[in-house]
N, C-alpha and C positions, 0 to 999 in steps of 0.2 A: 234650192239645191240643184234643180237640173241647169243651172248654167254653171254649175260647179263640175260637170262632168267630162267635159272635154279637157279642161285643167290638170284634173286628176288622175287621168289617162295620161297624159299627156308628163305629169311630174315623175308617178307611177314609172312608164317607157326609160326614162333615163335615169333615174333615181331607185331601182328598185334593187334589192338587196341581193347578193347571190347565192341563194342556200341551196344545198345540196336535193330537196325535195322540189327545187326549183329546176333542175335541169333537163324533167320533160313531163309530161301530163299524164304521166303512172298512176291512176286512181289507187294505190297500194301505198306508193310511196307517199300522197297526199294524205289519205286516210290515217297511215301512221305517224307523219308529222302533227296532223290536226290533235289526233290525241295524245302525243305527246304532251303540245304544246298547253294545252289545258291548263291551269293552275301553274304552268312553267317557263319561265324567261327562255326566248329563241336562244340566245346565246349560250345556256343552259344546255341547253336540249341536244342541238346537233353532234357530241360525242356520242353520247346515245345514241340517236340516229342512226350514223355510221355503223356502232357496233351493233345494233339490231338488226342493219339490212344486212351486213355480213354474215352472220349466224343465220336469219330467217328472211332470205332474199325473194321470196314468196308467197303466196299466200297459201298454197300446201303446204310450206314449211311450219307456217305458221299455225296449221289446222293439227298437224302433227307431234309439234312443242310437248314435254312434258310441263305440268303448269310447275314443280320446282324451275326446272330451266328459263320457263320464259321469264318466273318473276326475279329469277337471279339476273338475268337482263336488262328487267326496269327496275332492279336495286336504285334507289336514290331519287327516282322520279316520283315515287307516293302515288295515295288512292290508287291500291292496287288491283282494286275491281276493273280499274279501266284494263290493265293487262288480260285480268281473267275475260272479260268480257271481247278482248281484241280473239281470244282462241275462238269463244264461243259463235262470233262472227264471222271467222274461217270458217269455223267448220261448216254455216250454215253455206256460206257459197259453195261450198266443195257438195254438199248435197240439193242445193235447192238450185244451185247454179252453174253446175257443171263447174264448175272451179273459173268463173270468168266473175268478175269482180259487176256489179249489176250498173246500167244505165240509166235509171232514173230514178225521180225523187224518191218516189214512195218504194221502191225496192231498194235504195239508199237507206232511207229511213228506218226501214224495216229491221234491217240489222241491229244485233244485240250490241248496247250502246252509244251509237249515234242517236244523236237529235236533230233538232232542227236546223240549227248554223252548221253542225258536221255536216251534214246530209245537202245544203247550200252551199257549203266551201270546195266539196268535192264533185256534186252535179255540173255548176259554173265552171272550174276551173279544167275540173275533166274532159267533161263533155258538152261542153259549150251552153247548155240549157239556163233559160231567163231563171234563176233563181237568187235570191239574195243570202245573206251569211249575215245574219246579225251578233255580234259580241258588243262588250263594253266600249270597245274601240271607236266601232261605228255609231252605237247611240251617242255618244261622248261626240264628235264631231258634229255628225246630226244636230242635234243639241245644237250647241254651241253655229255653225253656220244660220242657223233661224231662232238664234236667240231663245232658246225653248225651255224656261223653269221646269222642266218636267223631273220627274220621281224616275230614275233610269232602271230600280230594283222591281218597279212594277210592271208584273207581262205583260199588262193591259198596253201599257209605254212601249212596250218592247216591240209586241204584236201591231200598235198603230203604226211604227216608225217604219218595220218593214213593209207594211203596205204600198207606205207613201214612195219608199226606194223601189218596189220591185218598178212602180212605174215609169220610174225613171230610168231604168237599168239599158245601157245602151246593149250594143249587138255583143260586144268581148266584156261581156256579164264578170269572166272570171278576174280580166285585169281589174275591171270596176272593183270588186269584191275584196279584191287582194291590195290594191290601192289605198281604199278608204281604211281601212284596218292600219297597213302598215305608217299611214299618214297619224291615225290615231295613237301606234306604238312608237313613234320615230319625231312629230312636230306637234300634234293637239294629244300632249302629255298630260295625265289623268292627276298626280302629285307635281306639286309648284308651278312652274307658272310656262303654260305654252311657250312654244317657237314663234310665236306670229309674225316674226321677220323673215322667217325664211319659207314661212307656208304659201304654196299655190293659189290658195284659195281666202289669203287675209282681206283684198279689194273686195271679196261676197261675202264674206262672215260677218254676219250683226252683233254677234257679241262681241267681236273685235271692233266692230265702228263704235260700239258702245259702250267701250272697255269695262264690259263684263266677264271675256272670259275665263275669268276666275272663279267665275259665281258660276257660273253653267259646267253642265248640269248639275242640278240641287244634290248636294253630299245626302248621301239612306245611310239614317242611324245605322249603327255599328249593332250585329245580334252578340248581346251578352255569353259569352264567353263562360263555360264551366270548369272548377280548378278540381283537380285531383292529385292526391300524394300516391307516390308506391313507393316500395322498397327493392331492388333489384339484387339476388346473389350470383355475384358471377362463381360458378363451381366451381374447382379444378380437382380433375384427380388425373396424377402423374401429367400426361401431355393433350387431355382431354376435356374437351369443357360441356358444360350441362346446356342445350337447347331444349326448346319445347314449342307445341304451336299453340297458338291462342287458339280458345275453342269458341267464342261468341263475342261478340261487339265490336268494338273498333278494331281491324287490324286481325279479323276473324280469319284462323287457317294460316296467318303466318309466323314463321319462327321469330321468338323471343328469350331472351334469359328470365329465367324462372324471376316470379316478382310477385309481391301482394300488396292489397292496398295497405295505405297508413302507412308511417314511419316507424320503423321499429327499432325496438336496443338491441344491445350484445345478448344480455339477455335473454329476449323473447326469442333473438335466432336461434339462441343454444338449445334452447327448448323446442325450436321446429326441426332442427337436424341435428341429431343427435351425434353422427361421424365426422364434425367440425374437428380437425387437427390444429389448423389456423385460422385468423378471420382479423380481417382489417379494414376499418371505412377504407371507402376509395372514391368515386370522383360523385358528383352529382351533375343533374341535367336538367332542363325545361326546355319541352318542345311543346308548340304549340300546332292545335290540328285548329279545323274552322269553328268550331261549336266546342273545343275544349283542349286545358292547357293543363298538362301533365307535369309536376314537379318529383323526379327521380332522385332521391338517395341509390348508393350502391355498399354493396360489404364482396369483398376478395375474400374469398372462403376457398381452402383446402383441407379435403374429405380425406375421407383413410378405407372410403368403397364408394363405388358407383350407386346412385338411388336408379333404379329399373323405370321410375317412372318419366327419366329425361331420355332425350336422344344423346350422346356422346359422342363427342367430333374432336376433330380439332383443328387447330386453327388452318393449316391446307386445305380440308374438307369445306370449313366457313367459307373461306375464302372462291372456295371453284362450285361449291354445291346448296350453298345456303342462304336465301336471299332475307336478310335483315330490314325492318324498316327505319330509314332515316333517324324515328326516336330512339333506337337500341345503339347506333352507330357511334357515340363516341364511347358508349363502356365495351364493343370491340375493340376500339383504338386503345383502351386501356389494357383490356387483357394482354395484347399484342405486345405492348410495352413492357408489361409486368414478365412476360412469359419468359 
C-alpha cells in the first residue's frame, strides 16, 4: 500500500469531485457533510446540504435550532438521532468551546456523535493532523490492494487496517483520506465488479494480478432482518389531519400517523373509533430500517370530531412544520392526493 500513495494523490489532484463541502476546509461544513453522508449516497445528500447551510449557516445557528425545525430539515435523510445529536454537539462548542469548532482528535471525538472515522475525516482534512478515516470504502480497497481475505465487519479488521495506514499517511493526510474513500465509492465498487481499468492503482493491486477482486473482501453474513405488520389511520376531520409522536423505540419522539401493530378489519376499526363517518383501504407500504422491515396497511378515515389525543394539522402546517419519517412519506402523498 505505501507505493500506492503517491498514485492516489496524485489520481485524487485531478479526479476529484466537486462538492459543495469541498470548496474550503470549514470544519462545520465537513462535519455536516460527514454526517450527512452516513447511510446516504453523495449525490443524495447535497440538496440537503445546501438547504441546511442556508437555514443553519453556523454552528450557533445550529445550537440554537428548535429540534421540530432541524428535524423538518433532515426530513428524508433518516436515523434521526444523528440530527438530534448534530444540536447536541453545538451546543456543547458553544459552551465548552467558546463557539470555535475544536482542533483535535480527542476534542473531535469528544463531541456527541462523532466517532472515530468522523473524528479522522474532519482532523485530516481540516486541520491537517496525521489521522486516518477508516469506512467500508477504505477497508474494501485495503483489502483488495493486498489481496486480504479478511472479515471487513470485524473491528478487530477494522482497528488492524487503520494502524497499518496511519503509517503510511503521507504529509496532505486529508487529500490521502479523501482519496482512498472516493476511489472506493467512484472505481473499487463494493456491488459487481470494480473499475480496474481505469484505477490508479490496478499495476499494485494483488487481487487484480489475481483476479480476485471479486472475492475480496470476504461478503459478513447479512443480520437477519425483523418483519413487523401495522395498521396506519390517516384521520381527517374537515381540512385537518390526525399526527402523533412515537413515544419509545424505533423512530422515538417523532411524528407519525396514528398506527397499531397487526392488520386489522373494517371492523375492529369501527370498534377503536367510534366517530368513523367514512373509511376506505388505501395504499400500503414496506420500508425497510437495518434490523427490521415494517409492512404498512393504511384505512382513509373521516371522523365527525377531533380525538384530543392527536395533534391536528393540516396539510400547510405538515408540510412547513412537521418532519415525517421516510416510512410515513408515501401515505402523506396519499393524503395530499386524496385531499
Amino acid at each position: 500500500m505505501k507505493d500506492c500513495v503517491e498514485l492516489l494523490l496524485n489520481w485524487y489532484n485531478e479526479n476529484r469531485r466537486m462538492l459543495p463541502w469541498r470548496r474550503d476546509k470549514n470544519p462545520y461544513h465537513v462535519w455536516i457533510s460527514e454526517i450527512m453522508l452516513q447511510q446516504t449516497r453523495i449525490e443524495a445528500v447535497i440538496d440537503y446540504y445546501e438547504r441546511f447551510m442556508k437555514r443553519l449557516p453556523d454552528i450557533q445557528s445550529l445550537a440554537e435550532v428548535s429540534e421540530d425545525e432541524l428535524l423538518k430539515l433532515w426530513e428524508g435523510l433518516g436515523y434521526y438521532s444523528r440530527a438530534r445529536n448534530l444540536k447536541k454537539a453545538a451546543m456543547k462548542i458553544m459552551n465548552d468551546f467558546q463557539g470555535n469548532f475544536p482542533d483535535s482528535y480527542d476534542d473531535i471525538l469528544s463531541l456527541p456523535g462523532i466517532g472515530d472515522y468522523t473524528a479522522g475525516a474532519i482532523s485530516s482534512i481540516c486541520f491537517d493532523l496525521p489521522e486516518v478515516a477508516i469506512d467500508g470504502n477504505v477497508m474494501r480497497v485495503y483489502c483488495r490492494v493486498n489481496c486480504l481475505d479478511l472479515d471487513v465487519g470485524d473491528l478487530r479488521v477494522k482497528k488492524e487496517i487503520g494502524e497499518k495506514i496511519k503509517k503510511i499517511l503521507p504529509k496532505d493526510s486529508g487529500d490521502f483520506n479523501q482519496g482512498i474513500m472516493e476511489l472506493g465509492e467512484v472505481i473499487c465498487i463494493p456491488g459487481g465488479v470494480p473499475k480496474c481499468e481505469i484505477c490508479p492503482l490496478k499495476e499494485k493491486c494483488k487481487a487484480h494480478l489475481k483476479h480476485k477482486e471479486t472475492e475480496i473482501p470476504r461478503k459478513v453474513q447479512k443480520i437477519k432482518i425483523k418483519e413487523e405488520e401495522y395498521t396506519l389511520f390517516l384521520l381527517r376531520y374537515k381540512d385537518s389531519y390526525a399526527l402523533r409522536k412515537r413515544e419509545s423505540g424505533l423512530l422515538k419522539n417523532m411524528w407519525e400517523f396514528p398506527n397499531t401493530e397487526g392488520f386489522l378489519t373494517y371492523e375492529e376499526i369501527r370498534k377503536m373509533i367510534p366517530s368513523i363517518q367514512r373509511i376506505a383501504l388505501s395504499i400500503t407500504n414496506t420500508h425497510v430500517f437495518t434490523h427490521k422491515k415494517w409492512y404498512m396497511n393504511s384505512y382513509y378515515i373521516e371522523v365527525n370530531k377531533k380525538d384530543p389525543q392527536y395533534t391536528w394539522v393540516t396539510l400547510e402546517e405538515i408540510e412547513k412544520n412537521y418532519a415525517l419519517p421516510t416510512a410515513f412519506m408515501p401515505f402523506y402523498e396519499e393524503i395530499k392526493r386524496r385531499h
